[in-house]
C-alpha positions in Angstrom: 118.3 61.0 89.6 117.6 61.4 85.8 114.3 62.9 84.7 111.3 60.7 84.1 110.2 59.8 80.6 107.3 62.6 79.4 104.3 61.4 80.2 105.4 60.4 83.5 102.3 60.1 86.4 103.1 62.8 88.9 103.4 60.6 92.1 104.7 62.6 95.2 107.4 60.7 97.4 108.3 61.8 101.3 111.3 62.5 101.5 110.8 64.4 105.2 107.6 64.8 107.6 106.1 67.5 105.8 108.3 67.5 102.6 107.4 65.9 99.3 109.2 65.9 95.9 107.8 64.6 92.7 107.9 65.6 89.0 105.9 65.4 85.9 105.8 66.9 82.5 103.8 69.8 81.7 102.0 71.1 78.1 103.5 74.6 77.3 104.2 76.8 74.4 107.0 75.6 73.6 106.5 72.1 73.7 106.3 69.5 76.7 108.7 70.6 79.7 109.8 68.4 82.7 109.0 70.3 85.9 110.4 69.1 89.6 108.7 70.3 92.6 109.2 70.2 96.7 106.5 70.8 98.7 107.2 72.0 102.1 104.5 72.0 104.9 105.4 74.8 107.4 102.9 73.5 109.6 105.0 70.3 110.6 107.0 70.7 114.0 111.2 70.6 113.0 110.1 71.5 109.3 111.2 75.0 108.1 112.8 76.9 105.3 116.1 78.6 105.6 118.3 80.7 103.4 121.3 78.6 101.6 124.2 80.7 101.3 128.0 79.7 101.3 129.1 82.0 103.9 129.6 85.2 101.9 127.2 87.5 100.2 130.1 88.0 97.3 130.9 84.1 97.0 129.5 81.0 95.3 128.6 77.6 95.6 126.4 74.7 94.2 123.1 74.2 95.6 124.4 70.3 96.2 127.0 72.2 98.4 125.5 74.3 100.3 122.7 72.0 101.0 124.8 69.5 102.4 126.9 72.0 104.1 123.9 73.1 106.3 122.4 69.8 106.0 119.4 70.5 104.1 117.3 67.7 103.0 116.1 69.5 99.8 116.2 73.2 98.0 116.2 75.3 94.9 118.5 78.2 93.6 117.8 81.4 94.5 118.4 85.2 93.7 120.0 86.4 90.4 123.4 87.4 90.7 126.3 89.6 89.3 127.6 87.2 86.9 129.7 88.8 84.7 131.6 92.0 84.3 132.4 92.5 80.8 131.3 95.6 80.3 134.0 97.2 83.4 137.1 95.4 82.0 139.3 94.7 85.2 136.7 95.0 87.5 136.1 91.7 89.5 132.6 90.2 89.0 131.4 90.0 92.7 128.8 86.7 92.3 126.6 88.6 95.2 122.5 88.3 95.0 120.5 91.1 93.8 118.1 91.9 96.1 118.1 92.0 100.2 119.0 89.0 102.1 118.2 87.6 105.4 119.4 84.5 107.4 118.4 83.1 110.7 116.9 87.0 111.3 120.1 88.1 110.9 120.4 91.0 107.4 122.9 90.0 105.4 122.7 92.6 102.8 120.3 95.4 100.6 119.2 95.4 97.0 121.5 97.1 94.5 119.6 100.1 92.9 117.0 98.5 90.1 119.1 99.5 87.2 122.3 97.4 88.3 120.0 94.2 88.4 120.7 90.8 86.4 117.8 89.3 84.9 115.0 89.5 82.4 112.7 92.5 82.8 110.2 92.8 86.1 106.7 93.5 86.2 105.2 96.4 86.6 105.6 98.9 89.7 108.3 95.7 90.9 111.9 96.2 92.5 114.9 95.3 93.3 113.4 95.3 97.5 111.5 92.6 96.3 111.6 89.3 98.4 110.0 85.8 99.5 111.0 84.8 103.4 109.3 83.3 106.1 108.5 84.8 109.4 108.9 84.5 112.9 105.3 83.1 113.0 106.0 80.3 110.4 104.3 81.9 107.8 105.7 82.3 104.0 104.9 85.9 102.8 106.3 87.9 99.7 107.1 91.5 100.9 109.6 93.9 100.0 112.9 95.0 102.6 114.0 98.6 102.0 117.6 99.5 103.5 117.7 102.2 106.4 120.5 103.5 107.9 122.8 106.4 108.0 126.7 107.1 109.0 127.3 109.5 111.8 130.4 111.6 111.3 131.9 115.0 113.0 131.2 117.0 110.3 126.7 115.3 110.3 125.1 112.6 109.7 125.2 110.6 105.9 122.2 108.6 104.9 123.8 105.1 104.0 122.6 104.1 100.5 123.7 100.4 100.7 124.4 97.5 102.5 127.0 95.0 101.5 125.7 95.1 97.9 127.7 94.8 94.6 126.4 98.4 93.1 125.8 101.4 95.3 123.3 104.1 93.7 125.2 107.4 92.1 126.3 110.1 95.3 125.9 107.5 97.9 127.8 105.8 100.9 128.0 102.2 101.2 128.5 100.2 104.3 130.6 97.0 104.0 130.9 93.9 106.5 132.5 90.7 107.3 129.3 89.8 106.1 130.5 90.5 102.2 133.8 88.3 102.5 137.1 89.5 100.9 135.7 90.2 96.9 136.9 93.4 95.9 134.7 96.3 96.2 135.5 98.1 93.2 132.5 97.0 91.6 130.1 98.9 94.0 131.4 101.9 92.1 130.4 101.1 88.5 127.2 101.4 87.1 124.7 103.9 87.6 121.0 103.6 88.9 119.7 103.6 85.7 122.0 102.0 83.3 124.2 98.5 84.4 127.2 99.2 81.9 128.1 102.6 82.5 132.0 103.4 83.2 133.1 102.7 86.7 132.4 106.1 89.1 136.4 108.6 88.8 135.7 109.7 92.4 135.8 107.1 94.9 137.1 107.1 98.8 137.3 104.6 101.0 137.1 104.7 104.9 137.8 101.7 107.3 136.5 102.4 110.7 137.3 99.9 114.0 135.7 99.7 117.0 133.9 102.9 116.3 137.0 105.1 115.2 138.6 106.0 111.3 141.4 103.9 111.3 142.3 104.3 107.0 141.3 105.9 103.8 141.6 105.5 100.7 141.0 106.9 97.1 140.0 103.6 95.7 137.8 100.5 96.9 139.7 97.5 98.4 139.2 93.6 98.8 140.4 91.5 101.2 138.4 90.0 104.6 136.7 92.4 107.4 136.8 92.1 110.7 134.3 91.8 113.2 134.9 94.6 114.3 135.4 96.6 111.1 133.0 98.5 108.6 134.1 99.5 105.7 132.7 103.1 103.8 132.8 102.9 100.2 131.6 106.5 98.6 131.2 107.7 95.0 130.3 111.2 93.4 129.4 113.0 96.5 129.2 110.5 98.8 133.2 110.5 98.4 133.4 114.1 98.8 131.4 113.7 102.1 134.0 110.7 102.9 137.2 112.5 102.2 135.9 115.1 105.2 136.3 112.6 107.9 140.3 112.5 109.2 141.6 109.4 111.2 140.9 108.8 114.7 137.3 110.3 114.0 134.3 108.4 116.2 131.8 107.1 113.5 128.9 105.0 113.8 127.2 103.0 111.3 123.6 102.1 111.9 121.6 99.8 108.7 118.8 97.7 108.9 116.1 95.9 106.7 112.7 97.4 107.0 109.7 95.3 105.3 107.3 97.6 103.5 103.8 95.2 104.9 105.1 92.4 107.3 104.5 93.0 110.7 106.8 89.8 111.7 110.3 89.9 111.5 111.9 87.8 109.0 113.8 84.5 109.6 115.0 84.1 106.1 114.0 86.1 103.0 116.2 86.4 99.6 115.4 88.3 96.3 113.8 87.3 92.9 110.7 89.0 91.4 106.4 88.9 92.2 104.6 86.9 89.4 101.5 85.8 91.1 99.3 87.9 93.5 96.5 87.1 95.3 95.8 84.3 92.9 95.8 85.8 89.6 99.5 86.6 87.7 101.0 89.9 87.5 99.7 92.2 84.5 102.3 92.0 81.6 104.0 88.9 82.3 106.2 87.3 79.3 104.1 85.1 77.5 106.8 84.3 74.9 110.4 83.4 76.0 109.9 79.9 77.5 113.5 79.5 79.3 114.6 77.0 82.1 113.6 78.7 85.3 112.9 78.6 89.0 110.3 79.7 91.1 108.9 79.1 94.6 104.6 79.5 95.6 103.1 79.8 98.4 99.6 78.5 99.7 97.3 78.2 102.4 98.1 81.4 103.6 101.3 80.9 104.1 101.5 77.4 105.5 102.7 75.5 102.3 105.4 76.7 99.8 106.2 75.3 96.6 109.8 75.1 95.2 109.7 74.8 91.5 112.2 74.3 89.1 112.2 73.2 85.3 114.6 70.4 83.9 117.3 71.6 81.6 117.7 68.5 79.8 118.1 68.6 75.9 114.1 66.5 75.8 113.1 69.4 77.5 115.2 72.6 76.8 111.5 74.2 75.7 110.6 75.4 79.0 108.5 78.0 80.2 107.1 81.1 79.6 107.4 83.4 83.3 103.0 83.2 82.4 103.9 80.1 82.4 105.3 79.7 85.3 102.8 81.8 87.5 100.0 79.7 85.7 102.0 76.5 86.7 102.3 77.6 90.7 98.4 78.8 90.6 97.0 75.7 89.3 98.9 73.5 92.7 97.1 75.8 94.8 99.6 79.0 95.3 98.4 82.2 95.3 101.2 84.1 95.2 104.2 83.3 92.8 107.6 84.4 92.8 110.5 84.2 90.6 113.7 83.0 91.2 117.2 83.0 89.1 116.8 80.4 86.2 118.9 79.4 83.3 122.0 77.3 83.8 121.1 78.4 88.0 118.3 76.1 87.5 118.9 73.3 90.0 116.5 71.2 92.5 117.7 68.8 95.2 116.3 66.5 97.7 117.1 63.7 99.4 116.4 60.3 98.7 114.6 57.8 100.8 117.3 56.3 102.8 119.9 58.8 101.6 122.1 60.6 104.0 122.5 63.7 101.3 120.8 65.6 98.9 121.6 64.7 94.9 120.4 66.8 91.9 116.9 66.1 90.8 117.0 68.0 87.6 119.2 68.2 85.0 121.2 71.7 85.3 121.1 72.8 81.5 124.6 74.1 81.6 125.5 70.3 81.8 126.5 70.9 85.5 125.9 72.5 88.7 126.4 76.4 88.5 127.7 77.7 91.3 125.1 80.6 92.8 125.3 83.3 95.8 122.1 81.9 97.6 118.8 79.6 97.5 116.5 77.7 99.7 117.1 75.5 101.9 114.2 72.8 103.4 115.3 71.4 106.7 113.9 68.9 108.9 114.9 68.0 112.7 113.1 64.2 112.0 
């Protein structure tokens, strides 16, 4: 579906028991902007949010994809991603998420340090740990999931400074699982914490352990699929030299987990972006004067209702929003807290039409076309 002529009435359709789409224009800075929303009632028996992702954390696909893959009956895109690579010339760009992931309670990956992000600028006091999920009780909640973990060796025990992520912080071990998929790894060695396009790490090592043993090194990261069975040790600076002490045949363990800073529920789904709105009022120092296409997901009634937001990038409407914007937008349908998502070309909404066995693309993607993306939301319903 095409986006509705400005000046449009909002009128909110059901496209599931407990899920509505609708859209309608909105007055901004920049001009008038087309804005698509889902709402999603959590309190509705078989209606739930879920994380979409196409199998991988370092792989793609288009929301329309991955929706219909899991058989979602609407979603949004979700975390920002490692696009590009031109700044490590040969290095593969992974496509993996920012921040943490979680699906169907299961962790799926950390948040690279806050320096490695993609993205426009956060708030305040706000990190890479940052996530929206839902809970075990039902309940949406923005929060923030810290990696802990550590790699037991003969020689002591390593803390492990990341989890399937594309960018592990300077001196650190990494942990890799079949979890990843087969991208390279070389990438998790470029960077440092603080600055995005500094030269890839000289001192790497690389240690493949099975069923609990050191079956492999290497001096440099690899690619390809892991096993089940397998974990994979990528080190840089001193986290290598700690690496290149363990010999093959050595018992090591590898424990990691995701540990939420407020939440006293476990996750069933969480995925990164950035706070703007908190406890009803926006974030101090939002951007009040880029107005981009964007995305962004609310939450209200304490958690019962969510919001999926996302802006048309169609040529009538290229204006968009400010991210003060945005928060304002979410706060005035009733959310009190706001978070951003990846926007852009990401931008894309879908739901399902009345009648319609599969979702189709509500908004107009302003790259002309579908973008493939790492992760995003998924609404499902069991009616």
């Amino acid at each position: 579906m095409g986006a509705a002529p400005a000046g449009a009435v909002p009128a909110a359709a059901e496209i599931a028991p407990g899920v509505t789409y609708e859209e309608f224009d909105l007055s901004a800075a920049g001009g008038t902007t087309h804005v698509h929303l889902l709402g999603v009632d959590l309190g509705v028996p078989d209606t739930r949010l879920g994380l979409l992702y196409p199998g991988a954390v370092a792989a793609r696909a288009t929301v329309s994809r991955m929706a219909g893959d899991q058989g979602a009956v609407g979603g949004v895109n979700g975390d920002f991603f490692n696009i590009t690579e031109s700044q490590h010339p040969g290095v593969e760009a992974t496509g993996a998420s920012v921040g943490p992931a979680i699906a169907e309670g299961r962790a799926l990956k950390a948040a690279v340090p806050d320096g490695q992000r993609f993205g426009p600028a956060m708030p305040s006091g706000v990190t890479t740990e940052a996530v929206f999920g839902v809970g075990a009780d039902r309940r949406a909640r923005l929060d923030r999931l810290a990696l802990d973990g550590e790699v037991g060796t003969p020689e002591g025990t390593l803390p492990l400074g990341g989890f399937n992520q594309y960018a592990l912080p300077v001196d650190s071990v990494g942990a890799f699982t079949g979890e990843w998929g087969s991208a390279s790894r070389a990438r998790a060695t470029c960077g440092t914490d603080t600055d995005r396009a500094a030269a890839c790490s000289t001192e790497t090592y690389e240690v493949t352990v099975r069923d609990g043993r050191v079956v492999s090194a290497s001096g440099t990261p690899g690619g390809g699929a892991i096993a089940s069975d397998t974990t994979v040790l990528v080190g840089r600076e001193e986290g290598a030299r700690q690496l290149r002490k363990v010999a093959t045949g050595d018992a090591v363990t590898v424990r990691h987990s995701l540990v939420a800073s407020a939440s006293q529920e476990a996750f069933g789904f969480a995925l990164g972006g950035y706070p703007v709105l908190s406890g009803g009022k926006p974030l101090p120092g939002l951007d009040d004067r880029t107005s981009a296409v964007r995305t962004a997901v609310g939450i209200a009634d304490a958690g019962r209702r969510v919001l999926l937001l996302a802006v048309d990038g169609s040529s009538a409407y290229r204006s968009g929003l400010t991210v003060a914007e945005v928060a304002e937008a979410l706060r005035a349908r009733g959310s009190t807290e706001g978070f951003s998502l990846d926007g852009g070309g990401s931008t894309t909404l879908v739901a399902r039409a009345p009648g319609a066995s599969a979702v189709s693309v509500r908004n107009h993607p302003s790259g002309g076309g579908e973008r493939p993306v790492p992760n995003g939301i998924g609404v499902f319903s069991a009616a």
